[in-house]
mmCIF file as Biopython writes it, N, C-alpha, C and O atoms, coordinates in Angstrom:
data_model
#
loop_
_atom_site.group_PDB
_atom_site.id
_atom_site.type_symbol
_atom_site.label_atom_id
_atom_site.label_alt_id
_atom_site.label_comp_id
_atom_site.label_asym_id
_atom_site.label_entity_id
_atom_site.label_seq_id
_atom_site.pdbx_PDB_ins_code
_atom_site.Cartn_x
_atom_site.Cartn_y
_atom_site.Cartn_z
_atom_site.occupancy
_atom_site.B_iso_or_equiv
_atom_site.auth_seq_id
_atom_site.auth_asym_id
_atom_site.pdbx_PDB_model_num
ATOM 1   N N  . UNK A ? 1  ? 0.858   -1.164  0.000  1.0 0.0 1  A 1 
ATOM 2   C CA . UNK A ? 1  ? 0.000   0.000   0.000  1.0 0.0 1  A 1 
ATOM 3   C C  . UNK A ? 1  ? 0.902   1.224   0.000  1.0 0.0 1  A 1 
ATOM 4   O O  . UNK A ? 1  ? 1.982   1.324   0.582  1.0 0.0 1  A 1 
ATOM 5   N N  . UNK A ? 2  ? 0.175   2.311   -0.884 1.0 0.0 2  A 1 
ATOM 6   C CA . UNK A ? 2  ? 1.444   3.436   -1.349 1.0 0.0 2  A 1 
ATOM 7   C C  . UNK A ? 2  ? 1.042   4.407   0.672  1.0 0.0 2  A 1 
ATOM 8   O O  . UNK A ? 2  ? 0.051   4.403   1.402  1.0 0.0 2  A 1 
ATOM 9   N N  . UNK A ? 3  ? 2.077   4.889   0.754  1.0 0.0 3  A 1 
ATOM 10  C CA . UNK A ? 3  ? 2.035   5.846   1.876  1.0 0.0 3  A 1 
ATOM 11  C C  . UNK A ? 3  ? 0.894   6.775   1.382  1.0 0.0 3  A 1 
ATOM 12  O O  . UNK A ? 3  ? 0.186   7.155   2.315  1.0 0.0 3  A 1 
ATOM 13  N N  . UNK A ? 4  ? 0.543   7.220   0.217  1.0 0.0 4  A 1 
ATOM 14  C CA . UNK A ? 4  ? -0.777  8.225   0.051  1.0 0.0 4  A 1 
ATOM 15  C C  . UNK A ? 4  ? -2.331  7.791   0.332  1.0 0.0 4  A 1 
ATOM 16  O O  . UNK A ? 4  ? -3.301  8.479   0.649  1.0 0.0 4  A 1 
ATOM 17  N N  . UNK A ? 5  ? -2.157  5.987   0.029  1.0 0.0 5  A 1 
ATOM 18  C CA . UNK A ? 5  ? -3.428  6.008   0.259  1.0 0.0 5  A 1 
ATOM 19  C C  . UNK A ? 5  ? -3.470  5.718   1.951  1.0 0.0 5  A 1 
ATOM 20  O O  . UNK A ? 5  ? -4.287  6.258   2.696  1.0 0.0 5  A 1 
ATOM 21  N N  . UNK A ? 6  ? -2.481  4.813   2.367  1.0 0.0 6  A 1 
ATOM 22  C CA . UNK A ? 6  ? -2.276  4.635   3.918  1.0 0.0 6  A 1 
ATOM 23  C C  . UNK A ? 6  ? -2.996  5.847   4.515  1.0 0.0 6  A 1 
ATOM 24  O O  . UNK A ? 6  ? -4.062  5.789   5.128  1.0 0.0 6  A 1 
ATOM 25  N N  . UNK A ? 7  ? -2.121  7.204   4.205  1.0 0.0 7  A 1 
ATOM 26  C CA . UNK A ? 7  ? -2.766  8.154   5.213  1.0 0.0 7  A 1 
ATOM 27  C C  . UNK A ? 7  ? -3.953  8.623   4.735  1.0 0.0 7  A 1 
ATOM 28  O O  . UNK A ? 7  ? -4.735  9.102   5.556  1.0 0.0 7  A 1 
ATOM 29  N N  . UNK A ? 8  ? -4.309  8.583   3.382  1.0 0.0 8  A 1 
ATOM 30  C CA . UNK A ? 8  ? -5.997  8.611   2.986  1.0 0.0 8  A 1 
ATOM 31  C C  . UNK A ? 8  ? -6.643  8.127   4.227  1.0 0.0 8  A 1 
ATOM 32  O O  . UNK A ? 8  ? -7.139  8.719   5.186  1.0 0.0 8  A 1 
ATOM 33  N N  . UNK A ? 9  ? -6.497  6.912   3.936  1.0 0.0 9  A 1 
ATOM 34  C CA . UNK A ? 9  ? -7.424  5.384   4.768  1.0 0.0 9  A 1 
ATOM 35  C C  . UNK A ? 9  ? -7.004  6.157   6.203  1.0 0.0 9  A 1 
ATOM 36  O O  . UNK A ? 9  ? -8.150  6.579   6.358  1.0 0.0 9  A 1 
ATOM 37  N N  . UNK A ? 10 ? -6.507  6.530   7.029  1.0 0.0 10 A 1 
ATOM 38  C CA . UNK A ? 10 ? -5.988  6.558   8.228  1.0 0.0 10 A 1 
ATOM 39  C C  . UNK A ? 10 ? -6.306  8.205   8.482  1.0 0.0 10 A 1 
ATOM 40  O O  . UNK A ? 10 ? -5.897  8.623   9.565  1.0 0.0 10 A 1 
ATOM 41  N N  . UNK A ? 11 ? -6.912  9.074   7.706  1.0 0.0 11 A 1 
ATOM 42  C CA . UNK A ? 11 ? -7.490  10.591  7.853  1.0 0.0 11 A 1 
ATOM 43  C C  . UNK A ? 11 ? -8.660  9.959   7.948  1.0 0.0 11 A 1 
ATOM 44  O O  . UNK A ? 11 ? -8.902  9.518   9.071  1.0 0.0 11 A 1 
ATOM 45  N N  . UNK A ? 12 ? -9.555  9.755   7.028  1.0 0.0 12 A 1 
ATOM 46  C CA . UNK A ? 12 ? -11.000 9.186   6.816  1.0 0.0 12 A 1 
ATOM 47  C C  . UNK A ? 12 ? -11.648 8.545   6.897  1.0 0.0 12 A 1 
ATOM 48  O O  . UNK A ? 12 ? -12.844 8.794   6.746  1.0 0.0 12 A 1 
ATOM 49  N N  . UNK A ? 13 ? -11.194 7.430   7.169  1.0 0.0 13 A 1 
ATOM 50  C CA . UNK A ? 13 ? -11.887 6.027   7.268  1.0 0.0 13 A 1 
ATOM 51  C C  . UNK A ? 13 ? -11.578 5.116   7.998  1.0 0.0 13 A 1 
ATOM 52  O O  . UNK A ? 13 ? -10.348 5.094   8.003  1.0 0.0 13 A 1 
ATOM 53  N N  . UNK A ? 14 ? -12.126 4.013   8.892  1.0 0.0 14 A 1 
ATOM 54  C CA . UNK A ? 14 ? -11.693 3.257   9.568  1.0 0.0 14 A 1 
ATOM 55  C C  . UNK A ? 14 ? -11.159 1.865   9.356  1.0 0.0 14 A 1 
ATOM 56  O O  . UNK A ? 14 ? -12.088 1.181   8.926  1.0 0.0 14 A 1 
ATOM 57  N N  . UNK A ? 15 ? -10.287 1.303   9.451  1.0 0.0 15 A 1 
ATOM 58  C CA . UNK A ? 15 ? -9.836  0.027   8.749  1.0 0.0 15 A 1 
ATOM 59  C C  . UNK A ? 15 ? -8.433  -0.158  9.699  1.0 0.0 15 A 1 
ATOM 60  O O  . UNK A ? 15 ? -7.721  0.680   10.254 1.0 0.0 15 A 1 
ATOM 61  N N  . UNK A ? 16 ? -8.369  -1.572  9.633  1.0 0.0 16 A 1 
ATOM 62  C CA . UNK A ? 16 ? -7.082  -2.243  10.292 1.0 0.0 16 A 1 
ATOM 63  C C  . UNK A ? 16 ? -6.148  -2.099  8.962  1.0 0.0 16 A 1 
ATOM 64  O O  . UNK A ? 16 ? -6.597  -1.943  7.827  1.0 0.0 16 A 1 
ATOM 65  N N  . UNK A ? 17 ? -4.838  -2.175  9.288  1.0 0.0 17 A 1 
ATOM 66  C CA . UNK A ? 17 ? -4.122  -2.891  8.188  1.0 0.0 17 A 1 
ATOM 67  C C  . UNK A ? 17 ? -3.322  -4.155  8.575  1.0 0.0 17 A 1 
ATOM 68  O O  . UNK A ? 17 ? -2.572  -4.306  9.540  1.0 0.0 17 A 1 
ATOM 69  N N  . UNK A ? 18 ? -3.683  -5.107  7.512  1.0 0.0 18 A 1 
ATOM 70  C CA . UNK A ? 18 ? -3.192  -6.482  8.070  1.0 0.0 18 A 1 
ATOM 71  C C  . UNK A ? 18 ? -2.408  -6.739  7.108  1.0 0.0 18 A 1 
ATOM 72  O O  . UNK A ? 18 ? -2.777  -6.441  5.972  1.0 0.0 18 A 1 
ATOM 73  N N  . UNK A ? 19 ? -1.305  -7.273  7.290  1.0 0.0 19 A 1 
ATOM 74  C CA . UNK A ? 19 ? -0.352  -7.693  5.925  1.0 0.0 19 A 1 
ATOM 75  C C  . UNK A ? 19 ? 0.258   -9.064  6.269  1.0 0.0 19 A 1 
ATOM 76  O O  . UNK A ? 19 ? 0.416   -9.533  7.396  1.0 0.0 19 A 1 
ATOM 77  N N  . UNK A ? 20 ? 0.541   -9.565  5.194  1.0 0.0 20 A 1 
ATOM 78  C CA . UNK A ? 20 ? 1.069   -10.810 4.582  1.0 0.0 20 A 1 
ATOM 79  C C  . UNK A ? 20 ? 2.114   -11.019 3.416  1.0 0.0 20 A 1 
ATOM 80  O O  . UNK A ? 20 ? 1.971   -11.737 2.427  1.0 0.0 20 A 1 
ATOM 81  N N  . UNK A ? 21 ? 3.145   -10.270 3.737  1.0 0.0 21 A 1 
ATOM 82  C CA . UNK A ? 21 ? 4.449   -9.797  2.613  1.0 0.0 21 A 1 
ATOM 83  C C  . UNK A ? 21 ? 4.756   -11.172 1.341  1.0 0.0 21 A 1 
ATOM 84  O O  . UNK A ? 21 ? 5.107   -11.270 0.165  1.0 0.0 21 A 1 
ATOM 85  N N  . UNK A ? 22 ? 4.287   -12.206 2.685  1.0 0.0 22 A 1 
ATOM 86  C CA . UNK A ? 22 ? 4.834   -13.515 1.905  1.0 0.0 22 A 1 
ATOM 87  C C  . UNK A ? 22 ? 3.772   -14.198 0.891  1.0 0.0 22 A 1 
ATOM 88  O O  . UNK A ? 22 ? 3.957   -15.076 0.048  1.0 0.0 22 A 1 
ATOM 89  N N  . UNK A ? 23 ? 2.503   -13.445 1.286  1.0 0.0 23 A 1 
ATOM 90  C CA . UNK A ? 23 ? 1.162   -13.865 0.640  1.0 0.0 23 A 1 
ATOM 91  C C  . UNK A ? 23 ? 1.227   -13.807 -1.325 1.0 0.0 23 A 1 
ATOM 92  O O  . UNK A ? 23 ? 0.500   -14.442 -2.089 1.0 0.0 23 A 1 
ATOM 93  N N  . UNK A ? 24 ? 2.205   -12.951 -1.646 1.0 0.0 24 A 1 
ATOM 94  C CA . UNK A ? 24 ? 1.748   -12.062 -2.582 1.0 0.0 24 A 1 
ATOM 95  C C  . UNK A ? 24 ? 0.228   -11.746 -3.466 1.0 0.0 24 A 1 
ATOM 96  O O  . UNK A ? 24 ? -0.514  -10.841 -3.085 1.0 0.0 24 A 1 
ATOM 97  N N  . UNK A ? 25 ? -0.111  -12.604 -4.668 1.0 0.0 25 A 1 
ATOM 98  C CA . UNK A ? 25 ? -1.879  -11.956 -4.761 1.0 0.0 25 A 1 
ATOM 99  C C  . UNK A ? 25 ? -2.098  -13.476 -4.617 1.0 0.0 25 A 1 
ATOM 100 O O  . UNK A ? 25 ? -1.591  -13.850 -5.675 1.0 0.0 25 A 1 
ATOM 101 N N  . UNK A ? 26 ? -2.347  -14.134 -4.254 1.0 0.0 26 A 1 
ATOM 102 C CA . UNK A ? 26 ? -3.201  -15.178 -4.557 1.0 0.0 26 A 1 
ATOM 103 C C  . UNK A ? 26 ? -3.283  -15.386 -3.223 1.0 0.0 26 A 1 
ATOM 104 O O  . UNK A ? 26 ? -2.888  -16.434 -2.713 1.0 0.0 26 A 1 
ATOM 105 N N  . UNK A ? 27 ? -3.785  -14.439 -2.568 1.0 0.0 27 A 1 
ATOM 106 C CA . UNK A ? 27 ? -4.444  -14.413 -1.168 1.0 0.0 27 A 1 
ATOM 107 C C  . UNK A ? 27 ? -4.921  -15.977 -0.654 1.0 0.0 27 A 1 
ATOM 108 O O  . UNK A ? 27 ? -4.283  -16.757 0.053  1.0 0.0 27 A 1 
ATOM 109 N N  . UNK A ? 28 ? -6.305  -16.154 -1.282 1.0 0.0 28 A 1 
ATOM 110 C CA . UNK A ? 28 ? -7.050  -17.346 -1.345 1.0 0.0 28 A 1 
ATOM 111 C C  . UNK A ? 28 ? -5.868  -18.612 -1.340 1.0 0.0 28 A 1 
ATOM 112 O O  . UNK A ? 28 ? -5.839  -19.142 -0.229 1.0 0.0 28 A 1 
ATOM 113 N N  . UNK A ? 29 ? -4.978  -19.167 -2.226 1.0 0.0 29 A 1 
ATOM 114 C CA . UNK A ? 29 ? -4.227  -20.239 -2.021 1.0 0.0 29 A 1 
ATOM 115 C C  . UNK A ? 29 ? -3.061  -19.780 -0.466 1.0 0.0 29 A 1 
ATOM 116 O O  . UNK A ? 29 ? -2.601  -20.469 0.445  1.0 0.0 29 A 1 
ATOM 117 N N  . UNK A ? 30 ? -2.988  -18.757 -0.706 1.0 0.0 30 A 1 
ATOM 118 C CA . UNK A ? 30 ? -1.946  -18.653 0.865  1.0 0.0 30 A 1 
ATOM 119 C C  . UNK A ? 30 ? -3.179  -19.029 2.309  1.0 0.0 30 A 1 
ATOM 120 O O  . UNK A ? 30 ? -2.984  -19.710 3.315  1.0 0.0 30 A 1 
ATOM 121 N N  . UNK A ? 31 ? -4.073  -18.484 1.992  1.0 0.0 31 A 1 
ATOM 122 C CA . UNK A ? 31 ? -4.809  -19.056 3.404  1.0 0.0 31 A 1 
ATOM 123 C C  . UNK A ? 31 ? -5.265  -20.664 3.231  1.0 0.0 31 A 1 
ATOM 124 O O  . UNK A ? 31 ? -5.492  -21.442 4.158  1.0 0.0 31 A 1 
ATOM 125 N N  . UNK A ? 32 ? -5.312  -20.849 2.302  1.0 0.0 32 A 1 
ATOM 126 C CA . UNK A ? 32 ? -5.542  -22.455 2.235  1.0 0.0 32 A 1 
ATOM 127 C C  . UNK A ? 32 ? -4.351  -23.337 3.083  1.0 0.0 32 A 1 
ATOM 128 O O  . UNK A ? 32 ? -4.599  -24.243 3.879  1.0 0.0 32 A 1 
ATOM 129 N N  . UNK A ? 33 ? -3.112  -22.884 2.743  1.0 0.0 33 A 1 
ATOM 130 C CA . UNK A ? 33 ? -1.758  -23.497 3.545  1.0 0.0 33 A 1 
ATOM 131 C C  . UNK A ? 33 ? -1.213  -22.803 4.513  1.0 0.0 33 A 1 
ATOM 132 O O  . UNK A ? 33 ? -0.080  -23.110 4.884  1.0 0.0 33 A 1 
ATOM 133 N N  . UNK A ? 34 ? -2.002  -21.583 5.199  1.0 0.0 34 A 1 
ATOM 134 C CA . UNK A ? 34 ? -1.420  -20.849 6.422  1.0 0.0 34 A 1 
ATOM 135 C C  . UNK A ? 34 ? -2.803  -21.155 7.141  1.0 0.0 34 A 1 
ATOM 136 O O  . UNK A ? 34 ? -3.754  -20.770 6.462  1.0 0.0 34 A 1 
ATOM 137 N N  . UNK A ? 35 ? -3.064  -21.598 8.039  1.0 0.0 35 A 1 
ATOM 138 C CA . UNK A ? 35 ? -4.358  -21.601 8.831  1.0 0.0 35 A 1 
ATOM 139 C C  . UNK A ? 35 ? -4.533  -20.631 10.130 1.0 0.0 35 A 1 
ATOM 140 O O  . UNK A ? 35 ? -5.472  -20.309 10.858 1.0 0.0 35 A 1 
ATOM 141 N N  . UNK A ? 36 ? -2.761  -20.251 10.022 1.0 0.0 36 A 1 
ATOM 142 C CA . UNK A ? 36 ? -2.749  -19.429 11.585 1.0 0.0 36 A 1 
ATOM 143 C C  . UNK A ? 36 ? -3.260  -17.785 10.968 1.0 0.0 36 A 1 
ATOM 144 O O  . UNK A ? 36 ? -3.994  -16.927 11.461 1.0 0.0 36 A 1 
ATOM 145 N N  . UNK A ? 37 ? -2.515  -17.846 9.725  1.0 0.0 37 A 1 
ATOM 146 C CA . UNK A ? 37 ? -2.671  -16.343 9.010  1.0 0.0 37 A 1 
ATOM 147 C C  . UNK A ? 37 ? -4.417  -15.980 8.625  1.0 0.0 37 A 1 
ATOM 148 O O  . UNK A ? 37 ? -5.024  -14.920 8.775  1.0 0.0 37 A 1 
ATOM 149 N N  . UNK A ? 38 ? -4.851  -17.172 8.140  1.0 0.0 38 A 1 
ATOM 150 C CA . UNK A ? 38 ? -6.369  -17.102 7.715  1.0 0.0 38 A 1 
ATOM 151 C C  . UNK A ? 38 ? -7.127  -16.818 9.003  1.0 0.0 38 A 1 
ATOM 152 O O  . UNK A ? 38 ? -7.919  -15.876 9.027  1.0 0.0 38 A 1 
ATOM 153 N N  . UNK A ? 39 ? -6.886  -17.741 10.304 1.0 0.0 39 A 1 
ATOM 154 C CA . UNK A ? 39 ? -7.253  -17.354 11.452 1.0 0.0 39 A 1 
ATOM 155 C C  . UNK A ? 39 ? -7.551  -16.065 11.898 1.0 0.0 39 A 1 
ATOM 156 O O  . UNK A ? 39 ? -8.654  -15.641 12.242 1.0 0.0 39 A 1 
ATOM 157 N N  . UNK A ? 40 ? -5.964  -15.185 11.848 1.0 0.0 40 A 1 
ATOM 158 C CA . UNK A ? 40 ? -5.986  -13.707 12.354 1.0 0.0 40 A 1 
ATOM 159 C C  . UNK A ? 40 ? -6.704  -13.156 11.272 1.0 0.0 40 A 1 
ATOM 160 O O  . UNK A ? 40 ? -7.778  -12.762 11.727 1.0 0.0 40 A 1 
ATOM 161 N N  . UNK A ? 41 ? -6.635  -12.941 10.083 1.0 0.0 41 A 1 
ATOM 162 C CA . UNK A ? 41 ? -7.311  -12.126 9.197  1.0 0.0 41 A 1 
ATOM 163 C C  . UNK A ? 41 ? -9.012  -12.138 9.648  1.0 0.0 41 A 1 
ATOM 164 O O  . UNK A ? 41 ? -9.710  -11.132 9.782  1.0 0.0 41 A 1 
ATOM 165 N N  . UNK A ? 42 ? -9.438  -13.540 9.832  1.0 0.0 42 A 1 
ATOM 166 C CA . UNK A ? 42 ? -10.653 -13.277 9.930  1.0 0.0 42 A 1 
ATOM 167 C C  . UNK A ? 42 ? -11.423 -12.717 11.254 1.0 0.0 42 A 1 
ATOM 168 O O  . UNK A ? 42 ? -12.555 -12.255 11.393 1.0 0.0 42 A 1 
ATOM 169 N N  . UNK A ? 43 ? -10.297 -12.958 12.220 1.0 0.0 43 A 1 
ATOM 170 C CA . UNK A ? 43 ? -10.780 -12.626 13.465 1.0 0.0 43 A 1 
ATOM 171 C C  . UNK A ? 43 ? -10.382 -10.404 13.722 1.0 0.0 43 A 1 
ATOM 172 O O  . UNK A ? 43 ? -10.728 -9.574  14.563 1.0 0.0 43 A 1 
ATOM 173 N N  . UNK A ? 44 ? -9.591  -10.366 12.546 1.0 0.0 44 A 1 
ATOM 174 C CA . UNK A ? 44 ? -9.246  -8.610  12.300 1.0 0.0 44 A 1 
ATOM 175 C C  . UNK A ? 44 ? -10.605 -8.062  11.914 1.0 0.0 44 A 1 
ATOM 176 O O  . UNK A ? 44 ? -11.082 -6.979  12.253 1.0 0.0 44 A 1 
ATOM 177 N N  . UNK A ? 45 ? -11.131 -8.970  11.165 1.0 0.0 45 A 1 
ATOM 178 C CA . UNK A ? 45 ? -12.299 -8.549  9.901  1.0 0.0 45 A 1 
ATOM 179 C C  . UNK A ? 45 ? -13.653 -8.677  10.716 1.0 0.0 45 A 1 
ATOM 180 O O  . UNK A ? 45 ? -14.540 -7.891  10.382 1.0 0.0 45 A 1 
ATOM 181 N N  . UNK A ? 46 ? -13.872 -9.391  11.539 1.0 0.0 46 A 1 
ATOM 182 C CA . UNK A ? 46 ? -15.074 -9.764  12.478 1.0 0.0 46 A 1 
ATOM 183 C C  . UNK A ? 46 ? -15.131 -8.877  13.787 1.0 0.0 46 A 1 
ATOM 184 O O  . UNK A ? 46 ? -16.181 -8.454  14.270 1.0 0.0 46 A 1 
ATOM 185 N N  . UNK A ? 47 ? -13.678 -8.617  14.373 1.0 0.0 47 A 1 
ATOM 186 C CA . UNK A ? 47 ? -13.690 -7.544  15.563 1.0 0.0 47 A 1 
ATOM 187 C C  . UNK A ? 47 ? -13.989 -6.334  15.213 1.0 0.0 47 A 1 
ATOM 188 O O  . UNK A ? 47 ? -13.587 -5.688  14.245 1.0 0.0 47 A 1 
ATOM 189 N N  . UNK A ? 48 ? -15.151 -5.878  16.541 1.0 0.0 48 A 1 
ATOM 190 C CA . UNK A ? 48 ? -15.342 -4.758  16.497 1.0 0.0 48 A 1 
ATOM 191 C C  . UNK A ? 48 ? -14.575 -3.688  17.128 1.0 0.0 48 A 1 
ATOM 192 O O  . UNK A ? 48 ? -13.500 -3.984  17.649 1.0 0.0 48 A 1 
ATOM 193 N N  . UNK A ? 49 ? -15.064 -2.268  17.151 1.0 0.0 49 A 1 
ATOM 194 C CA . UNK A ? 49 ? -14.080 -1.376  17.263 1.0 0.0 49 A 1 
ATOM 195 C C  . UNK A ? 49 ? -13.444 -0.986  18.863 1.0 0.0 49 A 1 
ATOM 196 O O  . UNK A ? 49 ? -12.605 -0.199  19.301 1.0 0.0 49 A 1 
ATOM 197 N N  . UNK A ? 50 ? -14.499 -2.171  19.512 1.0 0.0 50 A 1 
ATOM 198 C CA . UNK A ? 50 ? -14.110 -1.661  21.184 1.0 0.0 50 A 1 
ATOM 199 C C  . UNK A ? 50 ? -13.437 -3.070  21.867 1.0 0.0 50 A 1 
ATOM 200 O O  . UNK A ? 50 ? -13.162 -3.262  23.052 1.0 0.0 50 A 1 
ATOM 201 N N  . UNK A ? 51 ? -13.275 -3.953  20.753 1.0 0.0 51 A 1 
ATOM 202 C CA . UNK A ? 51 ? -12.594 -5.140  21.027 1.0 0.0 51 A 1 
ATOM 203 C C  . UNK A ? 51 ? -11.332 -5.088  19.857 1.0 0.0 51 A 1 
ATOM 204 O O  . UNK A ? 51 ? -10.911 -6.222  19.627 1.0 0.0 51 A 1 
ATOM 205 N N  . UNK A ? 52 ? -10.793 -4.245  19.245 1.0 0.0 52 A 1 
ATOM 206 C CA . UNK A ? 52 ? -9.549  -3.720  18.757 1.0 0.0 52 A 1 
ATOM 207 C C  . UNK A ? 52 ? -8.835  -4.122  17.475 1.0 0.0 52 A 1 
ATOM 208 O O  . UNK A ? 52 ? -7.687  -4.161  17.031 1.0 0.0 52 A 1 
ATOM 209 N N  . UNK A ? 53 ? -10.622 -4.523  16.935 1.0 0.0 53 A 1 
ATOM 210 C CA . UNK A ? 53 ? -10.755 -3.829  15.429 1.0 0.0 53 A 1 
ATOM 211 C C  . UNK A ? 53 ? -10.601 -2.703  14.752 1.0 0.0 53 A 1 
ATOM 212 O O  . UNK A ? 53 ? -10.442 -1.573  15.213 1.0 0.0 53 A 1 
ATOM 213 N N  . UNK A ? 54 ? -10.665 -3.119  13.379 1.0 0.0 54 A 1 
ATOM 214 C CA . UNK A ? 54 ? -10.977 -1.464  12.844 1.0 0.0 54 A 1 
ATOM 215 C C  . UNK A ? 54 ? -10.332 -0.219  13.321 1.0 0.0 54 A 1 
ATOM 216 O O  . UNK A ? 54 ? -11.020 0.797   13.429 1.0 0.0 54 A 1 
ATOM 217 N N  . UNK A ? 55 ? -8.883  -0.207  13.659 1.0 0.0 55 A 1 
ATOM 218 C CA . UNK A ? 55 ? -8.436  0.818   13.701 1.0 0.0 55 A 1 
ATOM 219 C C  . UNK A ? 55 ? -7.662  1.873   12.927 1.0 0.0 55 A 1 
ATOM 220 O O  . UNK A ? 55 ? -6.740  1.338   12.312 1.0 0.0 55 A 1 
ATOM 221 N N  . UNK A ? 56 ? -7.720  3.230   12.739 1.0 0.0 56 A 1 
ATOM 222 C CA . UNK A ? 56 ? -7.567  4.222   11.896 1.0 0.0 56 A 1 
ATOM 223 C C  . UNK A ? 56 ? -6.208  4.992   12.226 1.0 0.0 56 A 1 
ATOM 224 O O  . UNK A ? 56 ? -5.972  6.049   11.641 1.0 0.0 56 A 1 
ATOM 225 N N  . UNK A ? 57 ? -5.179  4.389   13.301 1.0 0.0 57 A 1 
ATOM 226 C CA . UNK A ? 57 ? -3.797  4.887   13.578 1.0 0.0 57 A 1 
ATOM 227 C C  . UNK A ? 57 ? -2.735  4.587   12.625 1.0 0.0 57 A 1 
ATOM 228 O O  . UNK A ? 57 ? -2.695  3.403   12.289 1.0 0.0 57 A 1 
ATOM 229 N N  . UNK A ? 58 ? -1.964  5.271   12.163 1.0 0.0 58 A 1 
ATOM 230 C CA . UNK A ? 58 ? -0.946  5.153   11.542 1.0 0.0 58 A 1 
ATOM 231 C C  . UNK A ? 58 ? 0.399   4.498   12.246 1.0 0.0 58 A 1 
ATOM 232 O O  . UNK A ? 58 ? 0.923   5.116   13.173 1.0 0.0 58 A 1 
ATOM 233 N N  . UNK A ? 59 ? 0.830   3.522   11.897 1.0 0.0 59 A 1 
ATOM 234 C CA . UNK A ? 59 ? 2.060   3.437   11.978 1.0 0.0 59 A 1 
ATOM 235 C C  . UNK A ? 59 ? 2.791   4.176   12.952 1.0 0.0 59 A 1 
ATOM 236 O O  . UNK A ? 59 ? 4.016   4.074   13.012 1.0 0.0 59 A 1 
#
């Protein structure tokens, strides 16, 4: 993610950022053979904002 939209997303809008360097795009086959990574992603994506989801801090 370019640093412009980062601080876009992080002025305006609320969102975690979760990364997976090693994932590259084929998201879907990396969570098929990472179960710990598919785990956290979904539990980022399901938490709410007072259980420490969805947060809008930068780096």
């Amino acid at each position: 993610m370019t640093e412009a939209v980062h601080d876009a997303l992080a002025t305006r809008a609320r969102y975690t950022r979760f990364e997976l360097p090693a994932a590259g795009h084929r998201l879907g086959l990396w969570f098929q053979d990472h179960a710990d990574d598919r785990r956290a992603f979904v539990t980022a994506v399901l938490a709410a904002p007072d259980e420490g989801g969805w947060t809008a801090t930068p780096d």
